[in-house]
N, C-alpha and C positions, 0 to 999 in steps of 0.2 A: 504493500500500500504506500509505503514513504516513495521507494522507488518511481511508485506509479505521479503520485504527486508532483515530485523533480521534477519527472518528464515534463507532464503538464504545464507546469510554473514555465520551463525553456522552450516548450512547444508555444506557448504563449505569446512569451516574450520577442522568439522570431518571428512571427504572425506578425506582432505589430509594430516590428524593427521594418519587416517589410512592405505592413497599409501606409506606415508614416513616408519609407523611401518613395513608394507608387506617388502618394498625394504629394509629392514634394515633384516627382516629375511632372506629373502629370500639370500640376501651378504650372512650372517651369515652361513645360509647352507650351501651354496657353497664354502664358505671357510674351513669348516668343510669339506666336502664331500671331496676338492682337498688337504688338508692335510694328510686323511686317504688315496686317491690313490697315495699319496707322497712315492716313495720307495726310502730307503737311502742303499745307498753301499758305506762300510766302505772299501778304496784298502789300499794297503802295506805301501802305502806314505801317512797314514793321520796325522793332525795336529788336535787336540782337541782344537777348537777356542771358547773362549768365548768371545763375541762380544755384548754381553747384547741387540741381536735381542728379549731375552726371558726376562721376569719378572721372577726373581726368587722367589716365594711366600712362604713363609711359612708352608703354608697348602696348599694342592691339591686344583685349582678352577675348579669347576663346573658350574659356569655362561658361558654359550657359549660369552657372550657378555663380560666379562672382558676383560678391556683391548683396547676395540671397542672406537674408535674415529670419534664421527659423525661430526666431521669438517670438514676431508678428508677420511671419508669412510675406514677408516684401523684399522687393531689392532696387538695388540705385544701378542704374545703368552707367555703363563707360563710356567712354568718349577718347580717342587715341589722341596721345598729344599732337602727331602728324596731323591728324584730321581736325582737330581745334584748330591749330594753325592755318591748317588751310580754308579753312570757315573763315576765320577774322578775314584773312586775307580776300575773301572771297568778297565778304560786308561792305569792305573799304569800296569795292568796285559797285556794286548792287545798289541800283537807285532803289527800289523796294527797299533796304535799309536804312532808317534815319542816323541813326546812332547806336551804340550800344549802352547797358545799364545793366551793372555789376549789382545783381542782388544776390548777395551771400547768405540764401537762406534754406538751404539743404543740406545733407550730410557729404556729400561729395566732395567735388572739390580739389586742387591738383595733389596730385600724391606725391607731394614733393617738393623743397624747397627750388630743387632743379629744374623744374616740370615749372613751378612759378614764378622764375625766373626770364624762361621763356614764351610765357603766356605774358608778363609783362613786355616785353622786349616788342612782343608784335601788337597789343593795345597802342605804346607809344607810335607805330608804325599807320596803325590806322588813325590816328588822329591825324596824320597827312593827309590824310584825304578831307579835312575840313570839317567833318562829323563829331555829330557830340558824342563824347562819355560823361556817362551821371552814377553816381553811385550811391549805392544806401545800403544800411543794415540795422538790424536793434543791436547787434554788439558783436562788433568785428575780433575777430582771433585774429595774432598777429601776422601768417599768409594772409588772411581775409584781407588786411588792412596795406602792407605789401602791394597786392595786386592793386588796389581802390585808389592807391596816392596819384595812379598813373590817370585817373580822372580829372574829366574838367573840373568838377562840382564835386565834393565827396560833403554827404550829410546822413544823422546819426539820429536815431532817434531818442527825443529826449531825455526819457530815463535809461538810455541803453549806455556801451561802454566802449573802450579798447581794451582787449587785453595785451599790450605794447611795456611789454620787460625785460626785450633781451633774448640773447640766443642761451642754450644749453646744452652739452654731452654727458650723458650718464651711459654706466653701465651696469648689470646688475654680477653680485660675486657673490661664488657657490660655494667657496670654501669652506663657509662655518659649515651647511650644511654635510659638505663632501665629509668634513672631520666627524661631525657627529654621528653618519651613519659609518664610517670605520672604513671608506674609500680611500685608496692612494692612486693617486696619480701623478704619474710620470708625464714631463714634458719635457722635449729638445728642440734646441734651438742653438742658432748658432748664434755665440757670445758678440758678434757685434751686430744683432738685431735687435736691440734695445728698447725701439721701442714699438715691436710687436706685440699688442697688448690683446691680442686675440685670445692667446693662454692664461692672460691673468686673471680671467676668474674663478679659473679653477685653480692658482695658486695662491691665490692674495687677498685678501678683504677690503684693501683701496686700491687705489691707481698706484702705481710705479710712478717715480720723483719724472721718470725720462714721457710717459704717456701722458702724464699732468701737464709739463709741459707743451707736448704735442698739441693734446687739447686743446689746450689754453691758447693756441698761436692759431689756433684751426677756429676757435670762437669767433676770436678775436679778427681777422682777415673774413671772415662769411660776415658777421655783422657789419663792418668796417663795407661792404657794399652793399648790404640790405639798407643800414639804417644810412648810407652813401644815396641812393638812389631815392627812397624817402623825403629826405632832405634838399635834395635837387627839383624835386618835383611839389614838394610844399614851400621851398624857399626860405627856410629854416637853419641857420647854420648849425654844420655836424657837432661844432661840440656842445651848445644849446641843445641839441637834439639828444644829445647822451647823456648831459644834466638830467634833463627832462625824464628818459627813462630810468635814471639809476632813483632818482625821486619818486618811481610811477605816475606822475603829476598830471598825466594826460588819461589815465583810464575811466576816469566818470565824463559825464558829456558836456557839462559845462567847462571842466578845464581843458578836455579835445579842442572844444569851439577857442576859446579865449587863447590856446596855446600855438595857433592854426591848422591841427591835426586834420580839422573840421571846418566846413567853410556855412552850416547850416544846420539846427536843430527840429525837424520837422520827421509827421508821422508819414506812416506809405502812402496813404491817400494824397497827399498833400505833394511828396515829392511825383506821384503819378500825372498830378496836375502842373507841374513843374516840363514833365516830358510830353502833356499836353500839348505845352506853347512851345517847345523845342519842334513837334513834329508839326503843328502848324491841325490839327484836330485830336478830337476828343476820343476818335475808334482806332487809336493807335491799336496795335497788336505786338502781343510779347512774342519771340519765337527762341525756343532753348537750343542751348551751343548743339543737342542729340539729334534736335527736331528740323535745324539748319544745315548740319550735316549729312543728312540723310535725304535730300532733294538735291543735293550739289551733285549736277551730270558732270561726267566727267567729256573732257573736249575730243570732241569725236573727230577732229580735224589733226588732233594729234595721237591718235590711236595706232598711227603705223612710223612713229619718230621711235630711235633707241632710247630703251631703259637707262636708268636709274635706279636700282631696285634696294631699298631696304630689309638686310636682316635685322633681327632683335635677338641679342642674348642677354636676356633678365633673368633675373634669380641667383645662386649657387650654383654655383659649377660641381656635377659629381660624374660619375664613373659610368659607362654603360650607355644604353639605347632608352629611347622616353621619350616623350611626347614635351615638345617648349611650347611648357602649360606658365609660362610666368611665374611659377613657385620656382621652378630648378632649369637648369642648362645641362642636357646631359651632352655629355661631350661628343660621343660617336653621332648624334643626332645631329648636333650643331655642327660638327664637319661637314657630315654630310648634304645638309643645307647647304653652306658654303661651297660644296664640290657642286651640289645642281647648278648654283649660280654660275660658276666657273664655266661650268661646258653650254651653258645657255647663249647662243650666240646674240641673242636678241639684246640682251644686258650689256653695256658698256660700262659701266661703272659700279660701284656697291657703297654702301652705307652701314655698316655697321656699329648698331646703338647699343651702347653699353652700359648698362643697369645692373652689377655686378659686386658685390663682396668677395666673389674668390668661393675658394673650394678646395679641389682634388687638385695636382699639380700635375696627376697624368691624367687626366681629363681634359685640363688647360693646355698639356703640349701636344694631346690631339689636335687642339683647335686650332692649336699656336703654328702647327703644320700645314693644315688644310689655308690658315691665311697666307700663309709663303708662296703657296700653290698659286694660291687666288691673284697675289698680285701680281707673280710674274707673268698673267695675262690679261688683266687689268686694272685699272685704279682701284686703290682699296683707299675708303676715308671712316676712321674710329668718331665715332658721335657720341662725349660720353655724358652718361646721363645723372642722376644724384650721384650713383659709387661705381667706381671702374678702378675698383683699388684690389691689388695681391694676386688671386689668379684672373680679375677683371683687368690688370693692366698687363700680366704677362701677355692676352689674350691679344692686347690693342698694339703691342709692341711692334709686330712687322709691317704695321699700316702706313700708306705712301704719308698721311698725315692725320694728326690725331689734335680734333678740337673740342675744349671739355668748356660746360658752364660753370662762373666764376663759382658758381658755389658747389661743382661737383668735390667727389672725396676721390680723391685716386693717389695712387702713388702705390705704397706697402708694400714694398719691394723689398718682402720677406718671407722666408718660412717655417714651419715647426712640425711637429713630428708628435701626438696623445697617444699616449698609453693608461688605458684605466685597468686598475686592478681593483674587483669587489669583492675580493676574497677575503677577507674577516669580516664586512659586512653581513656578507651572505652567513656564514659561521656563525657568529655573535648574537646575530639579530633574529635571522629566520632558520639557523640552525642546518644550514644548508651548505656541504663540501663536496672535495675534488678528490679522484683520485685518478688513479691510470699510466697508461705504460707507451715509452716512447723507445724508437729506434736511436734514434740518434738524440744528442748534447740538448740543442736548442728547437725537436722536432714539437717544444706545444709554444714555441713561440708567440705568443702574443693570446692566449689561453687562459682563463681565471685559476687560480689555487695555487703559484707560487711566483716566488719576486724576480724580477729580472738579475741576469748574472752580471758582471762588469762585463764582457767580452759582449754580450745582447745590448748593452747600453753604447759600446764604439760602436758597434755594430749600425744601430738607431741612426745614432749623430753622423756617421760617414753617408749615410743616404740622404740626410738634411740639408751636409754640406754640400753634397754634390749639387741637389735641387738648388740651391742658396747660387752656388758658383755658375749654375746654367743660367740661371734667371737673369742674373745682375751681365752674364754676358752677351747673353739675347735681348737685353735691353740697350746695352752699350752698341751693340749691331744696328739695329730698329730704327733706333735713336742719333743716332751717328754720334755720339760722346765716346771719350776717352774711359776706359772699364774701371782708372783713379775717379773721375767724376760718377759716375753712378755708383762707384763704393759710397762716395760722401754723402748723396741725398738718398738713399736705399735707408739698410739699417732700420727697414721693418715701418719707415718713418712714412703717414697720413700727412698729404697735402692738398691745399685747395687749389680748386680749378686755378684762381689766379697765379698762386705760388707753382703752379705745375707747368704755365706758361714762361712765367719769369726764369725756371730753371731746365728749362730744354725739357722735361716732360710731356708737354703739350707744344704744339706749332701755335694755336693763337685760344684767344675767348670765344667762342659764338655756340650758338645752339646747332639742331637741326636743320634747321632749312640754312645755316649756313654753308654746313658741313656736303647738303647736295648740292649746293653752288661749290663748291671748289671739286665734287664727286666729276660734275659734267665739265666742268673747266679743265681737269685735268686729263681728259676723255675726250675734250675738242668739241663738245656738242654744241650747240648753239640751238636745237632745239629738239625738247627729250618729253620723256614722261616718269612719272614717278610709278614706281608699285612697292610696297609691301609684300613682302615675301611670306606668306604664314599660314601656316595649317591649321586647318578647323578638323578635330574627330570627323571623320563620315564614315556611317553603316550604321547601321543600328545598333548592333553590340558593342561600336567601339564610342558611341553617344554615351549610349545606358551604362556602361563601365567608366566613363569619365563624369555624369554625374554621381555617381556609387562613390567616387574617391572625392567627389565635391560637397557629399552631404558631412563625409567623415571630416573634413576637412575646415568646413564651414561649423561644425558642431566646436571644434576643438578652439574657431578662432572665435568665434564668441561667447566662449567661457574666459578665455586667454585675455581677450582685448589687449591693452595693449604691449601686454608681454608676450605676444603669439611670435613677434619677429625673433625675440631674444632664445625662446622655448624652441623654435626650429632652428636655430642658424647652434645651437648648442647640439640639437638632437642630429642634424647633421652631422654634425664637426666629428660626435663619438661613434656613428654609424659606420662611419670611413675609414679604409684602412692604408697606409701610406704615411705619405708626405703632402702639408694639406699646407693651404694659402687662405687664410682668409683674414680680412679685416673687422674688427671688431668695436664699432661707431653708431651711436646712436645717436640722431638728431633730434631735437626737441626746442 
């Protein structure tokens, strides 16, 4: 009878593991299904609203389920950064568009200081074309406010706020816990990668004196153009402006107005009637960045010009074949992309975006190969995005030329080497041991139930150094530097876009649609077309299996919020076996 029970209780329980996965696809389709019979008609009076109903991602997503909140059954659509871009740019020309009007009032929004960066850059761009921007929010987050400066008009609602205090890097460290559950771990690294601080969580409880530092210069240079830009476009001198924030003195709405953060304190109706008299009537019509996107034909007159074609490598770099789902890069995949493009003759140039922490090191010198390949038959240009740092920069290293946003993270032109050992944990705690019989010395290498020997520990470090000594010379190759110059800014050491320009790391500043102007310029074209290179699941089983890994996935990130990055980029790192590259930065 108990037996019979069990059953029941887990017959149950799969039952409704599986009504819940059905009705989640089942939403999922139907959301899909009524967005494609979605017709948008753009009339005479539109307003280009960004309302951050859309995520704007970095890379194209292909998960139907990003985005999906199984809390209350909803999700926020995306929006590719390519595709924003090429919207605004579309606006500036569109006599249907009046202007645009930045309403900050959805969960969306750029994922990314990076991503924000260049959503400002081409706001400033369409203000050439003579057209208003208006902006409003009840209480702008400091991106929110970032984007909003680049406005004619920026106004706040009366009891609403800034949240404007500065940038910050944290990290989180496992060590107390790694010590109290009776874990050891081993880390290598070679002694002049200092300030690799990917490993110190799991050795340390603070930052290292050399990472603190890093940080500290890495704040200090992304702020120094954030609140740079800001200040340029409010008229505000920079160091008034850093008074301002170290006081907090502009976060309520009175002192925003009086301090110029804010040029007007009114509610939405009011600024509606504001864009009233800008478009000249009263049936203006809002159209979102998703909804303007998705009516833009593309030019059928240039439908037979050469490619331009963008890849995207977002995520962790790891080992093996896999679908570039935006969580991970697996590396035989992403070659292999890279070789389609390669014997594509249609394609004359490439674009590869790089949205990347690093990872596996032999996964990265797959890729690092297939780029070799790539360019010695055509232009290859690195586009890098928030992080192109450790196996994100080995990756970008053979590129004809590599342009990163002032506030991307790259460099970490370093590596290490995890070894966990849970063998008195398991002991101790859960009462659980090893035993067993080996042929040879070192044949359970890397095995739980006993300590590494000294001879296992050279062993380690000479596979580190090697990785270390290949990296920093494939960079000096790439890069055209001396392999004494890439010693000195290597050393495991995070630098920002700008500082990555300033020292031979990067050829110059700019976003993406820079990086395909120099893609076709150095390709000779004078007139191209752009494509995205990217795979969506098709069949049915290979749908239903890629939602299946969306629901688990989606479960796990909204218990996590906003510790989900920290929790996988950890869960990788020890999943991995090797010689791993990753950098370890959080932005906030």
């Amino acid at each position: 009878m108990k037996f019979l029970k069990i059953f029941l209780a887990a017959l149950l329980a799969v039952v409704v593991g599986g009504v819940i996965k059905m009705l989640i696809w089942i939403s999922t389709i139907l959301s899909m299904a009524g967005s494609m019979d979605k017709s948008v008609t753009v009339g005479n009076d539109s307003v280009l609203t960004l309302d951050f109903s859309e995520v704007i991602t970095d890379a194209p997503v292909t998960d139907p389920l990003a985005g999906f909140d199984l809390m209350n059954m909803s999700s926020v659509s995306t929006v590719s950064l390519y595709n924003a871009l090429r919207a605004i740019d579309a606006a500036a020309a569109d006599d249907r568009i009046k202007g645009i009007y930045i309403r900050p009032s959805g969960s969306g929004g750029p994922s990314g200081w990076a991503v924000a960066e260049e959503l400002r850059l081409a706001l400033e761009g369409f203000k050439n074309s003579g057209k208003f921007i208006i902006a409003y929010c009840d209480s702008y987050s400091q991106v929110d406010y970032y984007l909003a400066s680049v406005a004619d008009e920026i106004c706040l609602q009366p009891m609403g706020g800034i949240s404007w205090q500065g940038l910050s890097f944290s990290n989180i460290f496992f060590k107390g816990l790694i010590d109290k559950l009776g874990v050891k771990v081993e880390v290598f690294r070679p002694t002049v990668c200092k300030y690799k601080s990917a490993v110190e969580p799991y050795i340390l409880d603070k930052m290292s004196d050399a990472n603190r530092r890093q940080m500290q210069e890495l704040a200090d240079a992304m702020w120094k153009d954030i609140s740079g830009d800001v200040a340029a476009s409010r008229d505000i001198e920079p160091e008034r402006l850093n008074t301002l924030t170290n006081q907090l003195a502009v976060c309520e709405a009175d002192d925003a107005l009086s301090n110029g953060f804010v040029d007007k304190l009114l509610y939405e109706d009011q600024v509606e009637d504001i864009i009233a008299e800008l478009t000249g009537t009263d049936d203006w019509a809002d159209v979102t960045l998703g909804e303007y996107v998705s009516q833009l034909s593309p030019d059928v007159s240039n439908l037979s010009s050469p490619r331009v074609a963008i890849v995207y490598a977002q995520g962790g770099i790891i080992d093996g074949d896999g679908a570039l789902d935006g969580e991970n890069i697996c590396g035989n995949t992403l070659a292999a992309k890279l070789a389609e493009v390669r014997e594509n003759d249609d394609i004359k140039a490439v674009v590869l975006r790089v949205n990347s922490p690093g990872g596996s090191a032999l996964a990265s010198d797959v890729i690092w190969r297939e780029m070799t390949l790539l360019r010695e038959q055509k232009p290859v240009i690195v586009s890098m995005g928030q992080y192109a740092a450790s196996g994100g920069y080995y990756i970008s290293a053979p590129a004809d030329a590599i342009l990163a946003d002032r506030l991307t993270l790259t460099g970490s032109i370093g590596v290490f080497g995890l070894m966990v050992n849970p063998t008195d944990a398991l002991k101790n705690k859960l009462g659980i041991t090893f035993d067993g019989v080996k042929s040879n010395t070192s044949a359970d290498l890397g095995q739980p139930g006993r300590q590494m020997t000294a001879e296992e520990r050279a062993f380690m470090m000479r596979g580190v150094d090697k990785v270390y000594g290949r990296f920093t010379s494939l960079v000096a190759e790439g890069r055209n530097l001396p392999i004494e110059r890439v010693l000195e800014i290597a050393e495991g050491r995070v630098w920002s876009g700008t500082a990555a320009d300033q020292i031979g790391l990067a050829d110059a500043c700019g976003g993406l649609k820079a990086a395909i102007a120099v893609a076709a310029d150095k390709a000779g074209l004078e007139k191209y077309r752009v494509t995205e290179e990217v795979d969506a699941p098709s069949g049915l089983a290979a749908i239903l299996a890629n939602l299946n890994k969306s629901v688990s996935a989606n479960i796990v990130r909204n218990e996590l919020g906003d510790t989900y990055s920290d929790v996988k980029r950890v869960r990788e790192a020890l999943s991995q076996s090797g010689v791993l590259m990753y950098s370890n930065v959080r932005v906030e």
